[in-house]
C-alpha positions in Angstrom: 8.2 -8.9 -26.3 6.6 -5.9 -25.2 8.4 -2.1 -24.1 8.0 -3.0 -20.7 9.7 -6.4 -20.9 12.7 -5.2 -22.7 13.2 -2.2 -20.4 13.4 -5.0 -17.7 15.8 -7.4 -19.7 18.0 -3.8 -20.2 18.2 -3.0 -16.6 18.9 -6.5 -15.8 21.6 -6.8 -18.0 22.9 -3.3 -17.5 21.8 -1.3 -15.0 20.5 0.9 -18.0 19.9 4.4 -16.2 17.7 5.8 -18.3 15.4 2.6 -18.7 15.0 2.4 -15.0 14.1 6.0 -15.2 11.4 5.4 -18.0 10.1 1.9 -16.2 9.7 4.2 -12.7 8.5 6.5 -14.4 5.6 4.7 -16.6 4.5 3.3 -12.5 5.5 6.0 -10.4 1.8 8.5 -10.3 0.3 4.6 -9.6 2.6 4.0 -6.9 2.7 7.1 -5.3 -1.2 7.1 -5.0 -0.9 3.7 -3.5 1.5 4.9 -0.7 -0.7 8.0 0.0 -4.0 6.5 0.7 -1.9 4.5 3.0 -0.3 7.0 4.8 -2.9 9.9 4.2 0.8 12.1 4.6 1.8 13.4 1.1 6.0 13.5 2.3 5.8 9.9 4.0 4.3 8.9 0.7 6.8 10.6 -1.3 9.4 8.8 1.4 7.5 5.5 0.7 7.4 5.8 -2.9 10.9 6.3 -2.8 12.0 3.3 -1.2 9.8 1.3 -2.9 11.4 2.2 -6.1 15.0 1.6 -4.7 14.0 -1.7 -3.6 12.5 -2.7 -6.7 15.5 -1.7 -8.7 18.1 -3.6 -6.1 15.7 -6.8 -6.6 14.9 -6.3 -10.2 17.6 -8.9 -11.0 15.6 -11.6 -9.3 12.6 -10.3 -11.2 10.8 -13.5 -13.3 8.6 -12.5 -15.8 7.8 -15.8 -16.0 6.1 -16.3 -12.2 4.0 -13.2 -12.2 3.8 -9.8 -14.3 5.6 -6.4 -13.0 3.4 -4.7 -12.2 2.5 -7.7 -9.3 5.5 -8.0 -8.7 6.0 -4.4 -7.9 3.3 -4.3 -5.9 4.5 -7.5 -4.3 7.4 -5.0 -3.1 5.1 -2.1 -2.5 2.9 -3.8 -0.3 5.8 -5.4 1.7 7.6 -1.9 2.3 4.7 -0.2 3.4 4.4 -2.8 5.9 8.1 -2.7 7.2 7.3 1.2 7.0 4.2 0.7 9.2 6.3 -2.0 11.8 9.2 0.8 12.1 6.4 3.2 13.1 7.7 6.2 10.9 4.1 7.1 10.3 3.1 6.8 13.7 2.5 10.4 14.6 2.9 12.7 11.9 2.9 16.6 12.6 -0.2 18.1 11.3 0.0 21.2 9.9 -3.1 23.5 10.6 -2.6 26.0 8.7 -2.0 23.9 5.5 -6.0 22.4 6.6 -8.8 24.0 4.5 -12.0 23.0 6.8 -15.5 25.2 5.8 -16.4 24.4 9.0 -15.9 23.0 12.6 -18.3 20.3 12.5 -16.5 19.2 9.3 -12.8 19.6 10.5 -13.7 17.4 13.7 -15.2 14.5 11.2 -12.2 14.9 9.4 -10.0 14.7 12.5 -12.3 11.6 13.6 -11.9 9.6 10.6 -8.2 9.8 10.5 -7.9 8.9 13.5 -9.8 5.6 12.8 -8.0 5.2 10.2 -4.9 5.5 12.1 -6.2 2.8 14.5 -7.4 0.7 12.2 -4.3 0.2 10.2 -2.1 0.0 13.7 -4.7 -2.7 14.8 -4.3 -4.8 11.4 -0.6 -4.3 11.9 -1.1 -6.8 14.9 -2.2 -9.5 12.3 -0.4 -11.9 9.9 1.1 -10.7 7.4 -0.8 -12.2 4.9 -3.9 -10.2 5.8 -2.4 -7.3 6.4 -1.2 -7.4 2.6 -4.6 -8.2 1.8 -5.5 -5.2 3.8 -3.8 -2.6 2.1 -4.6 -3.9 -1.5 -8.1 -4.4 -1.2 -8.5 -1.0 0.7 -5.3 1.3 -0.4 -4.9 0.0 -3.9 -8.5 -0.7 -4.2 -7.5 -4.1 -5.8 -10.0 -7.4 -6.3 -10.3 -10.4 -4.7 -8.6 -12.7 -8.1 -5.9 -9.8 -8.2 -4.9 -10.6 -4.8 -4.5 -14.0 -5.0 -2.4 -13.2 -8.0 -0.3 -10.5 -5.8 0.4 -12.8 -3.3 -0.1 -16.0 -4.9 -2.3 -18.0 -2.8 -6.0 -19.1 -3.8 -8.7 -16.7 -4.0 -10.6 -18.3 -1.4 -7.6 -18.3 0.8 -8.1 -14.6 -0.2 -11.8 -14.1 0.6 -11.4 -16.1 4.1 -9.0 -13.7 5.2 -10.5 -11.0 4.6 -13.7 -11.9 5.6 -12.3 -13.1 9.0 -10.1 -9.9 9.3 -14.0 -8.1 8.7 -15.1 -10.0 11.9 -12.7 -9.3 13.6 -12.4 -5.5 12.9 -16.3 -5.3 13.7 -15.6 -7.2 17.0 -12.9 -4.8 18.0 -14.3 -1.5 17.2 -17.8 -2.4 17.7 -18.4 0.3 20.3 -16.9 2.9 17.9 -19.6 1.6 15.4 -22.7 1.8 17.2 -21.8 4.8 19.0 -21.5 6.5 15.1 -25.4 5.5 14.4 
């Protein structure tokens, strides 16, 4: 049995402390990363990352190693918080602080301004869809995650995987499809 596994079986059995520490510790840079490309907000990250992490330790008792490895498991539990955190709309509008910004330039700072906004509209758009592909979603694009390791994540079959997405594609296109040719 590897470290990781008999960390788990500790805090299981327990409530070891200092194990949870060292498993949220071995996933939390990973996690945190995850939560930031989604929220492109480094506190409502931190805030995300945070509940995550108390979530997974409250549920770690119904944790199977058997049915799937952690670190799908955890982000199973990561991808389900940040879309309760998205629902809630905690991240709809979050203060932007100007003087923080480092833009060389106008024209830059307004692309920058542009493109968060899209991305802003994007994710509130894919919010209207199943939940399914709104998982699919966030770990294709957030955690950058392939089409096998999906299925795994949410276990359903890759092509279940790749028709969602591809579908979601479509439908994205269809919707924002002014946006697009206006940007050529």
């Amino acid at each position: 049995m590897d470290e990781e596994h008999r960390l788990i079986r500790r805090i299981q059995k327990t409530g070891s402390a200092a194990d949870a520490d060292t498993l949220i510790r071995k996933y939390y840079d990973e996690i945190y990363v995850y939560a930031y490309r989604q929220t492109s907000d480094k506190e409502t990250a931190m805030d995300l990352t945070q509940d995550i992490f108390v979530s997974v330790l409250k549920s770690i008792g119904r944790y199977d190693g058997s049915l799937s490895s952690f670190r799908t498991w955890l982000y199973r539990v990561a991808t389900n918080k940040a879309i309760d955190r998205l629902r809630s709309r905690q991240i709809k509008n979050v203060p932007l602080d100007v003087d923080a910004l480092d833009a060389p330039d106008e024209s830059a700072f307004a692309r920058q301004m542009e493109i968060r906004d899209m991305t802003r509209r994007l994710q509130s758009y894919v919010g209207t869809m199943d939940t399914d592909t709104q998982q699919i979603f966030r770990l294709k694009f957030f955690g950058e995650y392939t089409f096998s390791q999906i299925a795994e994540v949410l276990s359903i079959p890759e092509s279940t995987v790749k028709t969602k997405y591809y579908r979601m594609l479509k439908s994205i296109k269809k919707e924002f499809d002014d946006e697009y040719t206006d940007a050529r």
